[in-house]
N, C-alpha and C positions, 0 to 999 in steps of 0.2 A: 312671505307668509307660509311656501307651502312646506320651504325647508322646517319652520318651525314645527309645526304639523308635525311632521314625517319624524323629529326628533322624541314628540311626546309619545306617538304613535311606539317606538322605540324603547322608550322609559317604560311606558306601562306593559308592554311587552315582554321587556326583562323580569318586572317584579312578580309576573304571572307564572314566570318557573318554578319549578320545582327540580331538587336536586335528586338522584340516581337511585328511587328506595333501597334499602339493603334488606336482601332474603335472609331467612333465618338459615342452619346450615341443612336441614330435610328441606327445605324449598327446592334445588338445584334439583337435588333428585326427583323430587316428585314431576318437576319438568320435564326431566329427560324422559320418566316412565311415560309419563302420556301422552311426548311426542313420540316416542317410538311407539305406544301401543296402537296410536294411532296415521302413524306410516305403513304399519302391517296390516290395520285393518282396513283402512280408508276412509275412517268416518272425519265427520267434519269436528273440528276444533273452532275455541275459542282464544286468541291469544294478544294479549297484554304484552305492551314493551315500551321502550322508555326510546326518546328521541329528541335529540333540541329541548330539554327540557321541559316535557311534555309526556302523560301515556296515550299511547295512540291502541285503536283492536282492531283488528279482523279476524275477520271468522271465515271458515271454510273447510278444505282439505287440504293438506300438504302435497305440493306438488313436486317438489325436491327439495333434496339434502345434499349441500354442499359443507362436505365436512373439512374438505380442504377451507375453506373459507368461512368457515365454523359459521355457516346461517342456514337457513331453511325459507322455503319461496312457501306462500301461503296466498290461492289467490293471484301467484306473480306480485306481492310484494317480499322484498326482502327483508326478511330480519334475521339479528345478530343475532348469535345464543348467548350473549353473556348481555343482553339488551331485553331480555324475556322477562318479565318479574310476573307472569302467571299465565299457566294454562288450563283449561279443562274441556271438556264434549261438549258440544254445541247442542243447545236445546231442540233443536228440530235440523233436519237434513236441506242445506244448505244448495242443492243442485239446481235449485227452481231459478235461483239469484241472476 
């Protein structure tokens, strides 16, 4: 019984995805500008990205850029740049957290 379970568990799972939205082509950039304008200044961001077919967000400040590895740590999560589908300034400062 529990294999079955664990099968539907699966099913409904898959049909819950969502496929990779596509940015317009000013999307990209406006990414980039507000992660770098915000690597220089230090404020806290908002950021949207896609995974296992799902958007997941955290917010925070940028901790590093690994551009060899084309992602960015936010938080000490990792995300991809080309996995980003929006960012902008975080409503209020994020350090309390």
């Amino acid at each position: 019984m529990g294999e079955q379970f664990h099968g539907i568990n699966e099913i409904i799972e898959r049909q819950s995805h969502i496929p990779i939205p596509l940015l317009n082509e000013q999307k990209p950039e406006d990414i980039h500008y507000l992660l770098y304008e915000a690597q220089i200044t230090e404020e806290p961001i908002c950021v949207s990205y896609f995974k296992k077919g799902t958007i997941h967000y955290v917010q925070g400040k940028i901790s590093r850029v690994d551009t060899l590895g084309e992602s960015i740590y936010v938080e000490n999560n990792r995300i991809v740049f080309s996995s980003i589908t929006d960012v902008s300034r975080a409503p209020y400062d994020t350090e309390g957290f």
